[in-house]
N, C-alpha and C positions, 0 to 999 in steps of 0.2 A: 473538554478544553475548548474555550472560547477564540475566536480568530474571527477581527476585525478587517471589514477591507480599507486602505488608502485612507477615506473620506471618513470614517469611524462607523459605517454602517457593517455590522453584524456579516459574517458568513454562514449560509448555511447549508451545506452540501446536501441537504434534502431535496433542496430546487432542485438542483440539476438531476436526480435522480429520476429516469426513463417508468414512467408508469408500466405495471404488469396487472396482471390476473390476478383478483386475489385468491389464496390458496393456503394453507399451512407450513409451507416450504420456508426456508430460512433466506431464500432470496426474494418473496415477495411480502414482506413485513414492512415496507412502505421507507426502508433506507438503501443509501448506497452500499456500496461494498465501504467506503471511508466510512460512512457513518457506522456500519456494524465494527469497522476495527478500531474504531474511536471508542463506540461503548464496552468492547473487548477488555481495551486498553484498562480504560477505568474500572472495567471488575478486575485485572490484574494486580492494580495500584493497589485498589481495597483490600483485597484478598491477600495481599501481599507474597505474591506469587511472581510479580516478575515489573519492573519500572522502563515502561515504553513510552514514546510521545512522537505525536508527529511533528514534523519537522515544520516551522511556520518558514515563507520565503521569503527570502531576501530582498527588501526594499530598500531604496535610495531614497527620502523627503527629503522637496524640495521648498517648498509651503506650507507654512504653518500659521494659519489665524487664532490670534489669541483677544477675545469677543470680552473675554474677564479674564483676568488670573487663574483664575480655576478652570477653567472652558479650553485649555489650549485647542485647537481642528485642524487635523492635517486635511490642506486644502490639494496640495497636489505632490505624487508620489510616483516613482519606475520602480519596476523590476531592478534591481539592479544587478542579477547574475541569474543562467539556469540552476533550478535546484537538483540536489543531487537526487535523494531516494525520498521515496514518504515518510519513512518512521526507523527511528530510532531507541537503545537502548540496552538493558542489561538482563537476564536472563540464565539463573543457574548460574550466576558467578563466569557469565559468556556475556562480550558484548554481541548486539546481534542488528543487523541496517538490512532491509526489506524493502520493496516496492508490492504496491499493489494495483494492479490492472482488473478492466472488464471486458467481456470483447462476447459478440452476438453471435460470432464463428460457433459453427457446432462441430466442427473437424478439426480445425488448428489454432492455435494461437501466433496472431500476425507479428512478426519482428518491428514492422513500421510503432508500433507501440508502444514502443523504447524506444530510448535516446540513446547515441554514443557518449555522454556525460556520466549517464548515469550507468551504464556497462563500466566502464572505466573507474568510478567510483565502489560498486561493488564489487572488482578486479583489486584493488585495491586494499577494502574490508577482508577479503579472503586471504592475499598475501599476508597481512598481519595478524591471518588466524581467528579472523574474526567471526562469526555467522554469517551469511550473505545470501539471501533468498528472493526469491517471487514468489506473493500471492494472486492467481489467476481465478477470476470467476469467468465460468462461462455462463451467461446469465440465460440465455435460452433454455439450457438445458438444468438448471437452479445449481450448479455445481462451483465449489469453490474446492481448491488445490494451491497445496503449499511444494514447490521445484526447488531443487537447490540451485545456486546461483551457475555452479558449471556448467548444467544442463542448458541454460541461456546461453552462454559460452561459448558450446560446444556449436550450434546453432549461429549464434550472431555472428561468430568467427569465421564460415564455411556460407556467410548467404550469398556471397558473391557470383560462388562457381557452386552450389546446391536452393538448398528451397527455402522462401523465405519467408519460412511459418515450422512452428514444435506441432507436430500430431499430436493430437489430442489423445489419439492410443499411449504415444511419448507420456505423454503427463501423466496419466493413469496409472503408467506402468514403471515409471521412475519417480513420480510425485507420492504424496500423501491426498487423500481427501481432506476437509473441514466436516468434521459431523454435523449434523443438526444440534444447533441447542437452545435452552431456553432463556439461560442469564450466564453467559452471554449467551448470542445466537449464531455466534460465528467463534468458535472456540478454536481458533486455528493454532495456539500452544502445542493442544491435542496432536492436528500434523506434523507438528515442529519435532515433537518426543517419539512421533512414529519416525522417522526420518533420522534422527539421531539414534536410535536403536538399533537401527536398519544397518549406521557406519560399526555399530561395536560388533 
C-alpha cells in the first residue's frame, strides 16, 4: 500500500529504517519492522487468509494548487489529530487493531513508547471484544513478539508507583515469538494463533 506525504511526494519507511549487519536473520533484510508488516499484510490479502491495512493519519489540507485540472498539489497540510494504532482489520471472523514498535533495549521494553491515546484506544478494542495487541521487535537481538494488549495494561497502569519498562523475560514468557520466514518474513499471524491457543 502506497502513502503519499502532504506535498504528494511518496513515503517510504525504508529510509527511516536504522542500518544493520547484514545476516540471514528476518530483521536484517534491509526493512523496517512496518515495512516487513506491510509486505505481511499483502501476503495475507492474497492468500486470503486475513484483510489488514495500516492505518493512513489523519490530515487537515489547507492548500491546494491546481497547475491543470488534472494536476490538483496539496501545497500545504497538518496533522490534524494523534493516530490511534498502526494497523487494522479482520482476522478469523475477529476484528483485530495492533501497534507495532522497535526499541534497541536488550532487557525491556520502554513504556515511553506508547502513547496514552493509543492505550486508551486499544482499552477500548478489548472492551468490545475485539483483538488488541503489540508487536515488539527488539532489534538488537533480531527478535520480534506479538503481547497481548493486557500485558501493556497491566504495566502502563502501575508505571507510576512500579517500573517503567515490560522485561524482556515478561515478553518471552507471556508473548509469542514471530518465526523466521521467507514470504512473508515476518509471519506474526503465526504468534497471533500461538497466543490464541494459549486462551482455549
Amino acid at each position: 500500500m502506497a502513502f503519499n506525504y502532504p506535498n504528494g511526494r511518496r513515503f517510504d519507511a525504508s529510509a527511516f529504517a536504522k542500518p544493520v549487519a547484514k545476516s540471514s536473520s528476518q530483521s536484517n533484510r534491509g526493512m523496517s519492522l512496518e515495512g516487513d508488516l506491510n509486505d505481511a499484510n499483502q501476503f495475507y490479502l492474497v492468500s486470503g487468509q486475513a484483510v489488514i491495512h495500516k492505518k493512513p493519519t489523519p490530515i487537515q489540507i489547507v492548500n491546494v494548487s491546481y497547475p491543470a485540472r488534472s494536476a490538483a498539489k496539496i501545497t500545504e497540510a497538518y496533522f490534524r489529530q494523534a493516530s490511534t494504532t498502526d494497523y487494522n482489520g479482520v482476522y478469523h471472523g475477529r476484528y483485530i487493531d495492533f501497534d507495532a514498535k522497535e526499541t534497541t533495549n536488550k532487557r525491556s521494553f520502554p513504556l515511553k513508547n506508547v502513547h496514552e491515546h493509543q492505550i486508551k484506544h486499544l482499552k477500548q478494542v478489548v472492551a468490545s471484544e475485539g483483538l488488541a495487541f503489540m508487536i515488539i521487535r527488539f532489534t538488537t537481538l533480531r527478535e520480534t513478539y506479538v503481547i497481548w494488549a493486557q500485558l501493556l495494561f497491566d504495566y502502563w497502569d502501575t508505571q507510576e508507583t512500579a517500573r517503567k519498562s515490560i522485561p524482556y523475560d515478561v515478553i518471552v514468557a507471556q508473548g509469542a515469538q514471530v518465526p523466521l520466514g521467507i514470504n512473508p518474513t515476518t509471519p506474526y499471524l503465526v504468534a497471533v494463533d500461538e497466543l490464541l491457543n494459549q486462551r482455549n
